[in-house]
C-alpha distance (Angstrom), angle and dihedral (degrees) to the residues before:
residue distance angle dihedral
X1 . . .
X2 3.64 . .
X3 4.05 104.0 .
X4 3.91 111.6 176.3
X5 3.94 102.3 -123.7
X6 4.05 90.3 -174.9
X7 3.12 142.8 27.3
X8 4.07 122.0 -169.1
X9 3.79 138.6 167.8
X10 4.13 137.6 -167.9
X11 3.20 137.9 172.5
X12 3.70 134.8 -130.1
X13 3.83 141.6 -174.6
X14 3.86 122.2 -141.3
X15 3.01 117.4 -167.5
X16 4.09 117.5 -125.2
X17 4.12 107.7 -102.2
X18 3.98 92.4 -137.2
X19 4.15 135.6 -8.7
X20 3.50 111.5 -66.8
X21 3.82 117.1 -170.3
X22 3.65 129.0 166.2
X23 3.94 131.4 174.0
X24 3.87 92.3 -71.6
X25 3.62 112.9 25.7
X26 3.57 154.8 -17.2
X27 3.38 134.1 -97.9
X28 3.92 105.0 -122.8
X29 3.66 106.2 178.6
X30 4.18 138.4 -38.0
X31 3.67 111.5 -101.8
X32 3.77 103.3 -164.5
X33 3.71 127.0 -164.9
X34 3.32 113.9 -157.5
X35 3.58 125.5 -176.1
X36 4.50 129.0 -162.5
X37 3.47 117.4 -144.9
X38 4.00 116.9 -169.8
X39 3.65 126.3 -173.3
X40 3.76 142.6 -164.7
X41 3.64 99.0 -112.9
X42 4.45 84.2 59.8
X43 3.35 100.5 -98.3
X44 3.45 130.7 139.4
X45 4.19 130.8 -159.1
X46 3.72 128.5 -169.0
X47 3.89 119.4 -169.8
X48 3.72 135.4 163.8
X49 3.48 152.4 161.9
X50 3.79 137.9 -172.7
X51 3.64 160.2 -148.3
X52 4.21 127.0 -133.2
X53 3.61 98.4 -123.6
X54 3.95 117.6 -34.2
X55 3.76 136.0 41.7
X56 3.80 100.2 36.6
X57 4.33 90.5 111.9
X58 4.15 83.8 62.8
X59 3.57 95.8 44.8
X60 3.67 80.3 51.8
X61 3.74 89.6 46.8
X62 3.65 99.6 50.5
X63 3.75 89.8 48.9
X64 3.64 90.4 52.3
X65 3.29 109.6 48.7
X66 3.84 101.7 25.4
X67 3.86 113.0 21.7
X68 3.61 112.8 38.7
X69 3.99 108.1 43.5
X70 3.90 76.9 61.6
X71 3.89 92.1 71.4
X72 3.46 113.1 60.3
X73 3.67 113.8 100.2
X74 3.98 85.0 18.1
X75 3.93 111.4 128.3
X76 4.40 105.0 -117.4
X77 3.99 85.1 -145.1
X78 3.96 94.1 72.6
X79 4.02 91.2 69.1
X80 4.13 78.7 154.9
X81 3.40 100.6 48.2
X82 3.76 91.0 41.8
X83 3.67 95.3 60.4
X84 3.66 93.1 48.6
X85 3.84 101.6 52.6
X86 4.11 82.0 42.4
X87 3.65 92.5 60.2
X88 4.01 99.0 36.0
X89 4.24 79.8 62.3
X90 4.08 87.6 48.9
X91 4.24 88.8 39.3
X92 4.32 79.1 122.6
X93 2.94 98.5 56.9
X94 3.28 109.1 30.0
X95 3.66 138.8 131.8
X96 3.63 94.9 46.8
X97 3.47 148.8 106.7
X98 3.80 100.1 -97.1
X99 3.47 92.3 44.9
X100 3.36 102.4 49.9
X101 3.95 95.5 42.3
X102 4.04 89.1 49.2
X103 4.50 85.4 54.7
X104 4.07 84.9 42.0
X105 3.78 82.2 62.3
X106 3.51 106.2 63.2
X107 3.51 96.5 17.4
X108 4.18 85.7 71.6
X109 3.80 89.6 41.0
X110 4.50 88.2 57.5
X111 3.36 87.8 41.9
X112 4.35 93.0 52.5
X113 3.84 77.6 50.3
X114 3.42 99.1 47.3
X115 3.87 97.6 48.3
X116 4.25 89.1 36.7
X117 4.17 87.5 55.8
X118 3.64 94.0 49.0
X119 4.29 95.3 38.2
X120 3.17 98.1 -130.2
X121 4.24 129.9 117.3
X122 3.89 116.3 -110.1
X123 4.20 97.3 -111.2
X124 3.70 77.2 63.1
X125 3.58 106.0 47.9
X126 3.84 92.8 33.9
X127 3.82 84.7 60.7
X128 3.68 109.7 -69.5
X129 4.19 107.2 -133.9
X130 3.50 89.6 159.7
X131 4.27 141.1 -34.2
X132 4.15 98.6 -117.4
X133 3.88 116.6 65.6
X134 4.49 107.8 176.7
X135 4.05 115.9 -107.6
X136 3.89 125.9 -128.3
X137 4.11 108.7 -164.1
X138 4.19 110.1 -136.0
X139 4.03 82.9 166.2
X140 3.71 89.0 89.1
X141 3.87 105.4 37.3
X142 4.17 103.3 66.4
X143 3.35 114.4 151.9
X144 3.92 97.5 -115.6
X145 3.82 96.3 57.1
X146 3.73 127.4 100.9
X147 3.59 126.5 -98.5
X148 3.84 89.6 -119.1
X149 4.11 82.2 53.2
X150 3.49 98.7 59.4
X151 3.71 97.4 38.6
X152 3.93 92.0 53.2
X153 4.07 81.1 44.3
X154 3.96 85.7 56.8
X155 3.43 106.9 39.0
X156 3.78 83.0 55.8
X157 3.63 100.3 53.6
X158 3.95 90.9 43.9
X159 4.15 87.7 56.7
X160 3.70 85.9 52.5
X161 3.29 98.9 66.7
X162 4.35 91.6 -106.3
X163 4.09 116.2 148.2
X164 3.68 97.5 -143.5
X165 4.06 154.0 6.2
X166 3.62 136.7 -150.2
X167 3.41 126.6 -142.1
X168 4.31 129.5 179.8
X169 2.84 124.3 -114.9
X170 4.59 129.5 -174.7
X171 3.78 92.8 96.0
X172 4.29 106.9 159.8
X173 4.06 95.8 -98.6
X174 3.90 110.3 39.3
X175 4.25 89.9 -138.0
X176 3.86 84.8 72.6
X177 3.94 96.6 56.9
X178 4.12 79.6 46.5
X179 3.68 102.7 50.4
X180 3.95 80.3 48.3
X181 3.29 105.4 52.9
X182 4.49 83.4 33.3
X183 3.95 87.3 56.5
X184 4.06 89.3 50.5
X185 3.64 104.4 45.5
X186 4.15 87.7 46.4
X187 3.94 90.4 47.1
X188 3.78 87.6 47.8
X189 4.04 116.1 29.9
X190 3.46 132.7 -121.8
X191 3.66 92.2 -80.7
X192 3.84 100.7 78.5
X193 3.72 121.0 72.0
X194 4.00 118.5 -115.5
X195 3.75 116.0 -163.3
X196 3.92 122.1 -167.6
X197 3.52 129.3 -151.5
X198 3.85 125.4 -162.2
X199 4.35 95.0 179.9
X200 3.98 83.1 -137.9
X201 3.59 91.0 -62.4
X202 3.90 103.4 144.9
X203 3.17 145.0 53.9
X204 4.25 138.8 -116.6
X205 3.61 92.2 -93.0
X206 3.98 99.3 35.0
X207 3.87 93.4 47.4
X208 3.97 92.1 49.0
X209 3.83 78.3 58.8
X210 3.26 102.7 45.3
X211 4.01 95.8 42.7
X212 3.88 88.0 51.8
X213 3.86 93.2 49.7
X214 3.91 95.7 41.1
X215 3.94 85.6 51.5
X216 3.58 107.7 83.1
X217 3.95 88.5 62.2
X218 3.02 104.1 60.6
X219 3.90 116.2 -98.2
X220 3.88 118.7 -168.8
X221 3.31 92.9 -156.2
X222 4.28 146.4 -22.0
X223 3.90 114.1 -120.6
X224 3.19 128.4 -146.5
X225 4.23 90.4 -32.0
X226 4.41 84.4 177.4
X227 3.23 142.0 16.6
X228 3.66 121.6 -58.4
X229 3.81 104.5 -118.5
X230 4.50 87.7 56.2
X231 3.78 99.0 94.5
X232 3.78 91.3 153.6
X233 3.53 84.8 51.1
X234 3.55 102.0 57.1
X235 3.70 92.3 40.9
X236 3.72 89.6 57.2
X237 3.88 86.3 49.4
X238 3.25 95.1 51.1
X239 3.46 96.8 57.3
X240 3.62 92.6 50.8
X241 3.34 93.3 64.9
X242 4.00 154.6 34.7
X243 4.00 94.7 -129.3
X244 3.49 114.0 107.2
X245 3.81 111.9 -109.8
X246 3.92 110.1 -131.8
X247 3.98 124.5 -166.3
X248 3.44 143.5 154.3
X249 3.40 118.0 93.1
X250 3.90 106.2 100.3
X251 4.10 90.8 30.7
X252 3.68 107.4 111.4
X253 3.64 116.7 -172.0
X254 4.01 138.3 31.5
X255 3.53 94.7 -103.4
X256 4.05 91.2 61.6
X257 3.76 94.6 53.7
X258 3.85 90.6 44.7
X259 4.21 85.6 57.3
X260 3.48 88.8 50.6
X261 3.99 101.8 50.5
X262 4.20 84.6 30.9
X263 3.85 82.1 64.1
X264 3.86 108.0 44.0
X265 3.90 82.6 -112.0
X266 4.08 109.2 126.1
X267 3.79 121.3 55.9
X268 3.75 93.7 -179.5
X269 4.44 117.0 18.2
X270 3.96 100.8 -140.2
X271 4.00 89.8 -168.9
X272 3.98 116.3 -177.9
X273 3.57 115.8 -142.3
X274 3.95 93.2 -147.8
X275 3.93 94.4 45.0
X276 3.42 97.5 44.8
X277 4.06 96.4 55.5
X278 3.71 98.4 -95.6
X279 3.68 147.6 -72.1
X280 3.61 97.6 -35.1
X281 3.71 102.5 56.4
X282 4.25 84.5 37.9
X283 3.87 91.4 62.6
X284 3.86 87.6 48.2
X285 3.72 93.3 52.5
X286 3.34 92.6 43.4
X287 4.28 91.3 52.6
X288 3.91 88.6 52.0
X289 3.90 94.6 49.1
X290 3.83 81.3 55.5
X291 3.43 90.4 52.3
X292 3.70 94.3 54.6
X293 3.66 81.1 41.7
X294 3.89 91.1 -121.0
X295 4.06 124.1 146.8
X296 3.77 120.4 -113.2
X297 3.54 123.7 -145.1
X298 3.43 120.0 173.5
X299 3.90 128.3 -121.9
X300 4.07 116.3 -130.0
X301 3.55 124.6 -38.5
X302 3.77 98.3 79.9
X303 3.86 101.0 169.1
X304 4.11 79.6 66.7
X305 3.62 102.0 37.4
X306 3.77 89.2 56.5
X307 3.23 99.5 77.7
X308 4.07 97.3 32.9
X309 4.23 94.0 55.7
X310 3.86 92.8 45.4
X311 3.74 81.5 47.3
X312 3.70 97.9 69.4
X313 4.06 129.5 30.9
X314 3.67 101.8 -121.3
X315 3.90 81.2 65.1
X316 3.70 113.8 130.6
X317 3.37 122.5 161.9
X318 3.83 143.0 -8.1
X319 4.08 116.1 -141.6
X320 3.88 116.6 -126.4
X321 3.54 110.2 -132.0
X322 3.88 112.3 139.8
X323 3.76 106.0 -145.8
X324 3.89 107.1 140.0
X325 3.60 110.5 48.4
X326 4.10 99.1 103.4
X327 3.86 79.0 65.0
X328 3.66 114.4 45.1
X329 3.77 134.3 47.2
X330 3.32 101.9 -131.0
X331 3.89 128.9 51.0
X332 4.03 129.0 -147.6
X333 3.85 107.0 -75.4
X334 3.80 108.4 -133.9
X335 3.60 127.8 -164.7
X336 3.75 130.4 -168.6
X337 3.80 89.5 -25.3
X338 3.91 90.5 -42.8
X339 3.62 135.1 119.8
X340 4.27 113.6 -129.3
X341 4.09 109.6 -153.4
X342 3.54 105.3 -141.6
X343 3.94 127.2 -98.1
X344 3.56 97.6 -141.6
X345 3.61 122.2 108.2
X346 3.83 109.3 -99.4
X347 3.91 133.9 49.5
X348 4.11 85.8 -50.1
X349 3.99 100.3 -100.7
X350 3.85 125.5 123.4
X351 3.73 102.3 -149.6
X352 3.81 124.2 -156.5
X353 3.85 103.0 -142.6
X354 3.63 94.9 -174.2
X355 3.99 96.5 43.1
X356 4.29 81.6 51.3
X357 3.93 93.0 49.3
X358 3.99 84.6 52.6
X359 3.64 90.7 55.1
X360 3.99 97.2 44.3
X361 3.63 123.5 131.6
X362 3.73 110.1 -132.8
């Protein structure tokens, strides 16, 4: 047996490691919800997830007064089960953001258990293709740097062995996001891979134009060119044009990605573990992308997403954006441009307890 005797949760702000700015919005600061799980058999699980600068106190909320006093006396085995009587209590509110990052929460913390009670690291319990999974660096493509900024930020990455580099896009006058990504992909060759990122910024007709002027340099893929909830949209857009259509990151259930791959409307599925409700519904997003025979690569939260695209084969890449080191001990080991998921029994992440307890919001 493995019954969960408590069930805790906290909340902590991390501050962001440098600006980050894209067409819509900045990212102010991580608030991370983190919630302890403790079982009768000794063990102890730790998940999270988290919000860039508002709504963290409800997700907080939510787990408080409506998630957690449902898990004592639960058995930590039934991850499945779990999620499913979690989300029948949040049916109300439910799909959205808040809900979904509250499930995330605990859903990480069963899984730590899980993978600590049977010794093995999550890339291997998640399904285990392989350890390595190849890095793209966003860190040095924000919208509000200088061209000369992100092609010294790509010129780096390329002599370090890293496959690709994304770069924003959604600046006023469309021939400034294409001298950008122009300066870039001469500075660099056609070898390396340049993503762009639009944050939902345009519209049908603007992102038509922008895909087809982007094009002749070479674009791995388009992110997120509209707003998330426009499937039509992006299926039109995507076949207008020979850019790869990536989405994923502000879709929050199973159902949403299913619309999206339903309607020829994702390229590449950029599913985040937090915003989606966890590990559990992740893997199963990631199993229908394969079955659509789409890529995943994961939004954010790299020291998580590791582990969970090495996990599965249609795994195929990990973004590099540096967000948790004032809060762990140990930072992402990289390796000839790749990303190594952790050995160590658990979801792969060396927390600092004391570092978190410093950052806690009362």
């Amino acid at each position: 047996m493995s019954i969960i005797t408590t069930a805790t949760a906290r909340l902590a702000d991390i501050p962001v490691e440098q600006n980050r700015t894209d067409a819509v919005q900045a990212f102010i600061k991580q608030e991370t919800i983190f919630v302890d799980l403790a079982t009768d058999d000794g063990l102890a699980g730790m998940g999270y997830s988290y919000t860039i600068g508002t709504g963290g106190s409800s997700v907080l909320a939510l787990l408080n007064d409506h998630l957690l006093p449902a898990l004592p006396g639960q058995d930590a085995r039934n991850v499945e089960a779990l999620w499913q009587r979690l989300f029948a209590r949040t049916r109300a509110t439910a799909v959205g953001a808040i809900t979904s990052l509250a499930l995330a929460a605990v859903d990480t913390a069963l899984w730590d258990l899980r993978c600590k009670r049977a010794g093995e690291p999550l890339w291997r319990l998640a399904g285990g293709h392989r350890q390595e999974i190849p890095l793209y660096d966003t860190e040095g493509g924000w919208l509000h740097l200088s061209t000369e900024d992100l092609v010294k930020s790509a010129v780096a990455a390329r002599d370090a062995g890293w496959a690709g580099v994304k770069i924003k896009v959604g600046k006023p006058h469309p021939a400034e996001d294409v001298e950008r990504l122009r300066a870039v992909r001469e500075a660099v060759g056609s070898a390396l891979h340049i993503m762009t990122d639009a944050n939902q910024s345009q519209t049908l007709s603007s992102a038509v134009r922008l895909a087809s002027a982007l094009e002749p340099h070479g674009p791995f893929w388009f992110e997120e060119p509209m707003p998330a909830d426009d499937v039509s949209g992006h299926a039109r857009l995507a076949r207008a044009t020979n850019v790869p259509i990536a989405v994923g990151e502000t879709l929050y259930s199973l159902g949403q990605f299913r619309q999206y791959l339903e309607a020829g409307a994702a390229s590449v599925v950029q599913v985040d573990a937090a915003r989606v409700g966890g590990i559990t519904p992740w893997l199963k997003v990631a199993h229908l992308a394969e079955a659509y025979n789409v890529m995943v690569c994961p939004h954010f939260l790299m020291e998580l997403h590791v582990s969970l695209a090495a996990a599965v084969p249609n795994g195929m890449y990990v973004e590099y954006i540096p967000q948790l080191r004032a809060v762990t001990r140990t930072e992402l080991t990289v390796r000839d441009g790749r990303a190594v998921a952790s050995d160590e029994p658990g979801i792969g992440i060396d927390w600092d307890h004391d570092a978190i307890d410093d950052r806690r919001v009362a």
